[in-house]
C-alpha positions as CSV (number, residue, x, y, z in Angstrom):
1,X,30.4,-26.2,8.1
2,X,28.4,-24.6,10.9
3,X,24.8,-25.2,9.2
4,X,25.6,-28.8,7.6
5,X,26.5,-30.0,11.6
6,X,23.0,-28.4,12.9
7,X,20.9,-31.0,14.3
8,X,18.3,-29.0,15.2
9,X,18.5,-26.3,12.7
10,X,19.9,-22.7,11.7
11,X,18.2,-19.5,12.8
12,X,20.2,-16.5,11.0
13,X,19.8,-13.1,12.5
14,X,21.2,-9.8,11.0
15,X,20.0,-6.0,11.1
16,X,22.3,-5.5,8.0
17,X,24.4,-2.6,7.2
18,X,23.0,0.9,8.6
19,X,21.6,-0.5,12.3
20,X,24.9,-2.5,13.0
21,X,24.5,-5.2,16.2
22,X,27.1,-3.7,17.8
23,X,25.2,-0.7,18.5
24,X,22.3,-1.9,20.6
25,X,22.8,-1.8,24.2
26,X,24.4,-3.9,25.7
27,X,21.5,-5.0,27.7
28,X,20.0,-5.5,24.9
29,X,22.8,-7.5,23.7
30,X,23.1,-9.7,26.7
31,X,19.3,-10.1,26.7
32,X,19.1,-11.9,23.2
33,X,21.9,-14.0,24.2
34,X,20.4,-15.8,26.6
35,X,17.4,-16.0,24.5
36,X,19.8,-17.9,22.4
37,X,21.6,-19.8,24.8
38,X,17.9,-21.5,26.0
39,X,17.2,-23.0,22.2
40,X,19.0,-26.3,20.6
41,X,19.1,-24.5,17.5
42,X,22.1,-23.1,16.2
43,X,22.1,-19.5,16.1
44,X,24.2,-17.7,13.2
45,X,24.6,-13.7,14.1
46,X,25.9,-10.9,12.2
47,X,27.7,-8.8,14.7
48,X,30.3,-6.6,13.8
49,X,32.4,-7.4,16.7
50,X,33.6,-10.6,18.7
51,X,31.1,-11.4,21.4
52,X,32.9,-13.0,24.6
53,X,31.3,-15.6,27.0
54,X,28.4,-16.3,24.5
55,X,26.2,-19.9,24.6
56,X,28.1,-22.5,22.8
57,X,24.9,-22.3,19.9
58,X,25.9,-19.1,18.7
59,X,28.2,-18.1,16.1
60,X,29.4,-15.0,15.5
61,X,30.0,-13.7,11.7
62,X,31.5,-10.1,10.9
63,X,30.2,-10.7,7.2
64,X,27.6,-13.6,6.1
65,X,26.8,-14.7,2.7
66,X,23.2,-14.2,3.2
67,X,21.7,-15.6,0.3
68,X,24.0,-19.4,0.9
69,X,22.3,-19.1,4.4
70,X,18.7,-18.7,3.1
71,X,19.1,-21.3,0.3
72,X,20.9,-23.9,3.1
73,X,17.9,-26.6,3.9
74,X,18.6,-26.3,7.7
75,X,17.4,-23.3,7.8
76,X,14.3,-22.7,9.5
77,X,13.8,-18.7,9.8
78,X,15.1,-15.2,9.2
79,X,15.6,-12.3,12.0
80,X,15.8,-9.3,10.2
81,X,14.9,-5.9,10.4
82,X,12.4,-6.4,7.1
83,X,14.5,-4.1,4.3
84,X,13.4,-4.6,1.0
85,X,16.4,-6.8,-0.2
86,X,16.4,-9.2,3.0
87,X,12.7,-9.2,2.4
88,X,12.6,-10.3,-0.9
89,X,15.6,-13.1,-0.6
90,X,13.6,-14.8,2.0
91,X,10.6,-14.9,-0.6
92,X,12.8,-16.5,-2.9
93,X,14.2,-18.7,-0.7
94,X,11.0,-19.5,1.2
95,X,12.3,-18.9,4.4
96,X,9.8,-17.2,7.2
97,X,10.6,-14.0,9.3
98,X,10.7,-12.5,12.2
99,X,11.5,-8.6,11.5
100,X,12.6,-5.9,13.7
101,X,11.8,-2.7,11.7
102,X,14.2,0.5,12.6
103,X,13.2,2.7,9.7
104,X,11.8,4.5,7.0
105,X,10.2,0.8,4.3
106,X,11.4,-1.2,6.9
107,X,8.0,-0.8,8.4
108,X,5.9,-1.2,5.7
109,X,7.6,-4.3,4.1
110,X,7.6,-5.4,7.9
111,X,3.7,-5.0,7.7
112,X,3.4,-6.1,4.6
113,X,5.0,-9.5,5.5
114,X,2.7,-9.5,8.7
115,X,-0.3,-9.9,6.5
116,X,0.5,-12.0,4.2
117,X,1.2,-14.7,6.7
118,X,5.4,-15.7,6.4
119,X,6.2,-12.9,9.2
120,X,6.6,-11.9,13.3
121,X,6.9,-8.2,14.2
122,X,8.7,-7.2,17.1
123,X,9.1,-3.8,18.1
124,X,12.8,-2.3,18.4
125,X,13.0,-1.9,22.1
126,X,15.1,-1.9,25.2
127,X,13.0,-4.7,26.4
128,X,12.5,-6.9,22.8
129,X,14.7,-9.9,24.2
130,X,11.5,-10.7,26.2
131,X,9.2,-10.3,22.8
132,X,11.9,-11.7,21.0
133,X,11.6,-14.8,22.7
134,X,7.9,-15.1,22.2
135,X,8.3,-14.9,18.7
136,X,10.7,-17.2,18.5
137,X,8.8,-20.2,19.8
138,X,5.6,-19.2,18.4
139,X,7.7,-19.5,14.8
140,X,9.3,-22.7,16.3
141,X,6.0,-24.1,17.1
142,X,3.7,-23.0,14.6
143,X,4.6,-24.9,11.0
144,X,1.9,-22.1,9.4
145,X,4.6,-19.3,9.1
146,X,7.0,-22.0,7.1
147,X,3.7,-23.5,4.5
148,X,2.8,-19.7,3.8
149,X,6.5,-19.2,3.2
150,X,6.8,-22.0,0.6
151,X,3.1,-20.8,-1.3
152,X,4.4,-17.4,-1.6
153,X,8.1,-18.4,-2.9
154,X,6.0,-20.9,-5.6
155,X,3.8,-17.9,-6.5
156,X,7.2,-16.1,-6.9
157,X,8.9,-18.3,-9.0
158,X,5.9,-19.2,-11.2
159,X,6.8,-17.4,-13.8
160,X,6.5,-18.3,-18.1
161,X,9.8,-17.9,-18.2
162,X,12.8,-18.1,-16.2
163,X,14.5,-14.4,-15.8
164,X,17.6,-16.0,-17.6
165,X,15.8,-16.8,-20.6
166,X,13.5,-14.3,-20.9
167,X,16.3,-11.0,-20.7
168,X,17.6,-13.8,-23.7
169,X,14.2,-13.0,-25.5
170,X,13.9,-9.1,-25.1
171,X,17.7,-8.7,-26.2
172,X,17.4,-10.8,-29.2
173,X,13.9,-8.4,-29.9
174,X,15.8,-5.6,-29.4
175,X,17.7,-6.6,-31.9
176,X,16.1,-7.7,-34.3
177,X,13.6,-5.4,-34.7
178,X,16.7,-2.3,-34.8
179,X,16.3,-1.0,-31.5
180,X,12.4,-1.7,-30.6
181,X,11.0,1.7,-31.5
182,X,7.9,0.2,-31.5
183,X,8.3,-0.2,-27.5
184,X,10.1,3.2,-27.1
185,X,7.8,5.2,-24.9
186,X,6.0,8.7,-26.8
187,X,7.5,11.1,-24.0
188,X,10.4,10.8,-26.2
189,X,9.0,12.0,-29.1
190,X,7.1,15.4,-26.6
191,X,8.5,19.0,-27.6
192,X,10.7,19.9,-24.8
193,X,8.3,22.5,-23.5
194,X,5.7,19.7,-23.1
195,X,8.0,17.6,-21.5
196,X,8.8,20.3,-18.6
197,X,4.8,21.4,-18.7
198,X,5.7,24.9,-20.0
199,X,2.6,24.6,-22.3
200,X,0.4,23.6,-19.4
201,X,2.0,26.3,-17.0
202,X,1.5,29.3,-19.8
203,X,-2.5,28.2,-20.2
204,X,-2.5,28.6,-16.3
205,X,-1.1,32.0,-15.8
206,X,-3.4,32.8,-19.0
207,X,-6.3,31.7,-16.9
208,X,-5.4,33.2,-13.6
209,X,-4.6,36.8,-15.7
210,X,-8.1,36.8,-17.3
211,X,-9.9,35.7,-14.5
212,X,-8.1,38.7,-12.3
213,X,-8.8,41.1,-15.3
214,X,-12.5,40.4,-15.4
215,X,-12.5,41.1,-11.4
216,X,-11.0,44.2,-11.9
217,X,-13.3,45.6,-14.6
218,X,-16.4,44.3,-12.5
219,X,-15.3,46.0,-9.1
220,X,-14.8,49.1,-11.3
221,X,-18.0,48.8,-12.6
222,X,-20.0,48.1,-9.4
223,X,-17.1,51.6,-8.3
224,X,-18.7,53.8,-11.2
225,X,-22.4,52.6,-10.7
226,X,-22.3,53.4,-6.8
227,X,-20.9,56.6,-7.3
228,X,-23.3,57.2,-10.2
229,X,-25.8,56.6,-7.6
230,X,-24.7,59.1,-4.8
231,X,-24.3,61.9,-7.3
């Protein structure tokens, strides 16, 4: 296998599903190769399409089994482009990041990640081989991005329970206790006019009628007394 042979390590990059490789330009493209070509590492990429003349460190993949690659020990970081899913598998897996963010939570997990410590932004660019590299090396040569890594996937696992055996526990309750009705939340139990805020909507309009009433009746009153006055 690919990542058992590494000597020097795995570094997996994939924009997942909606920004496919294949559609950044090929500059762009040809850039991050020889980014990759200059490391020892091996270099696994998700690209959609074969990829000819490419350094002899990168492997192409049309589909990877992402979570086999996180949880292989010769892996030593992520490029991504920081979705929720990749974000949280490299938690689990304690694997640091460097993200490429394209859109809409991409940028928040991305900045999110930043802070707490396990993660490199780089900006989606025609020119992010260059800042690419950067990053690369600085997570190469700085071990802090792999220890915060590790604290935060402890934190995550460190649960009461594991998830097996606790979905065991609130099943079993469920049952036991004939559906948990105790635990069934009240909105259940709301009229359907509370429910769609019909009551709520009906003491507005009351409120906004009265209150335009009472204008009325004073402006005809001020009306009467100024005409009161003239006669």
């Amino acid at each position: 296998m690919i990542m058992d042979s590494a000597d020097h390590g795995v570094i997996y990059f994939s924009m997942g599903s909606n920004l496919r490789s294949e559609d950044l330009p090929e500059s762009v493209t040809r850039g991050i190769l020889e980014v990759f070509g200059g490391l020892k590492q091996t270099v696994i990429w998700k690209f959609e399409k074969d990829l000819p003349n490419r350094p002899k460190n990168v492997h192409i993949v049309h589909w990877a089994p992402q979570q086999s690659i996180l949880a292989h020990p010769k892996i030593l970081f992520f490029i991504s482009h920081g979705g929720l899913l990749s974000t949280t598998e490299a938690v689990h897996f304690a694997v640091p990041m460097i993200c490429i963010p394209a859109m809409v939570d991409q940028f928040a997990n991305v900045n999110r990640a930043v802070r707490k410590g396990f993660a490199i932004k780089v900006d989606l660019s025609f020119t992010m081989d260059k800042d690419l590299e950067i990053a690369i090396h600085t997570m190469l040569s700085n071990p802090k991005y792999t220890v915060k890594a590790k604290e935060l996937s402890f934190v995550y696992h460190h649960r009461p329970l594991p998830p097996g055996d606790e979905i065991l526990h609130w099943v079993d309750h469920v049952v036991t206790t004939n559906g948990a009705v105790h635990l069934r939340s009240p909105a259940l139990d709301m009229p359907w006019y509370q429910k769609l805020y019909i009551d709520l909507l009906a003491v507005v309009l009351v409120f906004f009628t009265a209150l335009i009433f009472i204008i009325k009746r004073v402006c005809l009153v001020l009306v009467k007394g100024k005409k009161t006055k003239t006669n």
